[in-house]
C-alpha beads as a LAMMPS data file, in Angstrom:
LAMMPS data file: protein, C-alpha beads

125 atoms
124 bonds

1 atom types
1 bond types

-500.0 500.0 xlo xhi
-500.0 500.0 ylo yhi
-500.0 500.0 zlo zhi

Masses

1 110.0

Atoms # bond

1 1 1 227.494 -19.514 329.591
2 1 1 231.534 -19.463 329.472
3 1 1 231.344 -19.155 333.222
4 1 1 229.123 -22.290 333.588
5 1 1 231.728 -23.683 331.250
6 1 1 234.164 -22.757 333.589
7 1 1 232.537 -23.770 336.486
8 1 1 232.291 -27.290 335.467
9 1 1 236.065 -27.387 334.379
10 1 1 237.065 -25.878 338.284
11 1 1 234.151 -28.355 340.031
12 1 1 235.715 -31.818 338.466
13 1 1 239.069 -30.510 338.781
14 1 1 238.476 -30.180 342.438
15 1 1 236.798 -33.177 342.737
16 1 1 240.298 -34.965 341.208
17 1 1 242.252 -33.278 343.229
18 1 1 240.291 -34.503 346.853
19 1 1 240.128 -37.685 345.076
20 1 1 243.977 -38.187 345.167
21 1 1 244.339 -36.615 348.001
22 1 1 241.963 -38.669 349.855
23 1 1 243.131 -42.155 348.596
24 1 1 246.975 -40.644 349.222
25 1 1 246.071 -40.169 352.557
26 1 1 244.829 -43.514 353.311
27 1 1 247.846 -45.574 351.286
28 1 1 250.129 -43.517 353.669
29 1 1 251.515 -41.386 350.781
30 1 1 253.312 -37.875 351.976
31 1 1 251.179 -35.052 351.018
32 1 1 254.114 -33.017 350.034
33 1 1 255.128 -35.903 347.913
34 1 1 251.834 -35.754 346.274
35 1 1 251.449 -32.251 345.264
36 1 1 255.016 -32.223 343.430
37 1 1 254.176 -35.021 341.515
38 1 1 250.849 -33.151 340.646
39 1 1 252.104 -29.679 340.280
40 1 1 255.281 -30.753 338.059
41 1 1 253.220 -33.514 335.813
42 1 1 250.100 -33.305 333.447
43 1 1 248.083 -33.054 336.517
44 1 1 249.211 -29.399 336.992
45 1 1 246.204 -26.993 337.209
46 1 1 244.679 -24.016 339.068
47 1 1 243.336 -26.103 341.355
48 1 1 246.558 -28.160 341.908
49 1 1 248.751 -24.899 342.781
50 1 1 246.249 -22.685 344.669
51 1 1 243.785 -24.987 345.945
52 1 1 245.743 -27.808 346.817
53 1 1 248.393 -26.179 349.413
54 1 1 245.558 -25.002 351.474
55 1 1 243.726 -28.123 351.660
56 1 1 247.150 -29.805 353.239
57 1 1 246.997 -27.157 355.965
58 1 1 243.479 -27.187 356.542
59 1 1 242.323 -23.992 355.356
60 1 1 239.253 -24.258 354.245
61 1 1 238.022 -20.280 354.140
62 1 1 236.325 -19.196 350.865
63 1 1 238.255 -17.824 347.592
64 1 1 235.386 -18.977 346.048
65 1 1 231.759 -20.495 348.273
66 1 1 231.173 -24.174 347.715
67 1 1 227.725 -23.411 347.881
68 1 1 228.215 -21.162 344.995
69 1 1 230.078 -23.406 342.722
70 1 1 226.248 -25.939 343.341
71 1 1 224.437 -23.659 341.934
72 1 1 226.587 -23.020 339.070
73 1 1 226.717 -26.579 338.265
74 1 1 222.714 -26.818 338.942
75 1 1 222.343 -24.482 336.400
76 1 1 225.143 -25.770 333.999
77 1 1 223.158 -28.786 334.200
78 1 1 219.935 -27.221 333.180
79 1 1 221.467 -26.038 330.195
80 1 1 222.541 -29.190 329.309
81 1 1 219.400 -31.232 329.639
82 1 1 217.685 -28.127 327.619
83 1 1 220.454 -29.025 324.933
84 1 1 220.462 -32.991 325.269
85 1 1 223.900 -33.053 326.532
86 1 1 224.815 -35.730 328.906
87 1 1 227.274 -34.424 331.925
88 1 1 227.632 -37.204 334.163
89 1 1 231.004 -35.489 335.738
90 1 1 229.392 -32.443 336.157
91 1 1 226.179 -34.588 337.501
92 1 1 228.369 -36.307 339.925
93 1 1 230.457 -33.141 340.794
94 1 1 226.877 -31.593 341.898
95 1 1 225.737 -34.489 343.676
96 1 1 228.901 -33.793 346.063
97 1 1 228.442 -30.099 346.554
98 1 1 224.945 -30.942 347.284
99 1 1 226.119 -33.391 350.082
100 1 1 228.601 -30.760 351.383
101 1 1 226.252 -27.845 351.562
102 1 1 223.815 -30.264 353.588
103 1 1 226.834 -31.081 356.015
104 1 1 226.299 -26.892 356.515
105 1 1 229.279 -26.491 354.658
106 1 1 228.639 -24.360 352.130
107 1 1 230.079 -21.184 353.191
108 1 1 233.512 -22.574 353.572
109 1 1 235.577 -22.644 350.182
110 1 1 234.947 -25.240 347.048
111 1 1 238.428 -27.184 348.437
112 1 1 236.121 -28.027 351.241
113 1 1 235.069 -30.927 349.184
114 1 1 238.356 -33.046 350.464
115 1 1 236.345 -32.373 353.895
116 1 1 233.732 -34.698 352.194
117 1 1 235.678 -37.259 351.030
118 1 1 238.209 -37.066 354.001
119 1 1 234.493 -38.602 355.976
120 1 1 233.712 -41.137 353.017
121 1 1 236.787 -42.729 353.789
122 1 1 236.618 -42.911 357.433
123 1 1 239.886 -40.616 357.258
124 1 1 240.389 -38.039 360.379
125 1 1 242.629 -34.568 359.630

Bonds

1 1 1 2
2 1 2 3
3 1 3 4
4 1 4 5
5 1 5 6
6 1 6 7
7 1 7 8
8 1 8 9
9 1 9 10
10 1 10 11
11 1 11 12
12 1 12 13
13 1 13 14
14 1 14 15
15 1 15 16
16 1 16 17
17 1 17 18
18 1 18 19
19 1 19 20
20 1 20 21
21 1 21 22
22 1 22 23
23 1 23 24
24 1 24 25
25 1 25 26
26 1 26 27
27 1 27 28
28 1 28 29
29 1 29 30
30 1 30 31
31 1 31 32
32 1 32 33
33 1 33 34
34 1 34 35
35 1 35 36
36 1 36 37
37 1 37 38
38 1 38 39
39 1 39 40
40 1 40 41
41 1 41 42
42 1 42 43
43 1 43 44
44 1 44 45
45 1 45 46
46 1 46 47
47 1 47 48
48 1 48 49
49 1 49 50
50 1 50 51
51 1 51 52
52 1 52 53
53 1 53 54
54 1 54 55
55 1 55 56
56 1 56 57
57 1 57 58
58 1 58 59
59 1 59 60
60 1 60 61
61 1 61 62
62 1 62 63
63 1 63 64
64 1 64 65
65 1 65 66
66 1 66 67
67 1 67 68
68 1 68 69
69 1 69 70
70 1 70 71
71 1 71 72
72 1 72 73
73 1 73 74
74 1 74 75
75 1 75 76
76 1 76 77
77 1 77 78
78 1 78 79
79 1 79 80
80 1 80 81
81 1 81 82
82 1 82 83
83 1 83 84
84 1 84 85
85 1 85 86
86 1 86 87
87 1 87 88
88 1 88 89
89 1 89 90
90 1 90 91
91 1 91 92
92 1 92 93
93 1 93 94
94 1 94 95
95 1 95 96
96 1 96 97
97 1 97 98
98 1 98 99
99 1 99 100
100 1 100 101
101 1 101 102
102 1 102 103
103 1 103 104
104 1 104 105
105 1 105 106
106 1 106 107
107 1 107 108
108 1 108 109
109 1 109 110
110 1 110 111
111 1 111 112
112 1 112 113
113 1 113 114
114 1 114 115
115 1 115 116
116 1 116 117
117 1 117 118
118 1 118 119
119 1 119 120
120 1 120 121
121 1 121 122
122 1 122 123
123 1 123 124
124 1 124 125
């Protein structure tokens, strides 16, 4: 269970993180820009300092499988219909993986996600 808890901390975190990063990217906004303003503010995370560099470069290689963070969030969500607890970030968070491991994505890493959004937005790398 405290790694499903986990799991739904890192999946909505990473989901923030592409968020910014994808509507950065379109205003024009210097990546390097971003992630100090992140990384020094109450934004600072995991996700912010590890993830983060690697999705400027484009590295996308697994510390962690995208397609494993769905099913960890599938089955976070289980437990919380069993419960009656609503989790409409984690919900939303799964919805996403879901799209990116039917992309055939889900054997690169979880920052993949910015991948994702990066095609929402009609951005190119």
């Amino acid at each position: 269970m405290l790694k499903l808890l986990n799991q739904i901390v890192v999946g909505i975190d990473m989901l923030a993180v592409a968020e910014a990063m994808a509507l950065a990217k379109k205003a024009g906004i210097d990546m390097e820009k971003l992630f100090t303003v992140l990384s020094t503010g109450a934004a600072n995370s995991f996700t912010v300092q590890y993830y983060m560099p690697k999705m400027m470069r484009g590295d996308f290689e697994p510390g962690f499988r995208a397609a494993h963070l769905r099913k960890d969030l599938r089955y976070a969500l289980e437990t919380a219909n069993k419960l009656n607890v609503p989790l409409p970030g984690t919900a939303l968070t799964l919805q996403l993986y879901n799209a990116l491991v039917a992309k055939g994505l889900g054997e690169k890493g979880t920052q993949a996600l910015l991948k994702l959004y990066y095609e929402m937005a009609n951005i190119s790398d």
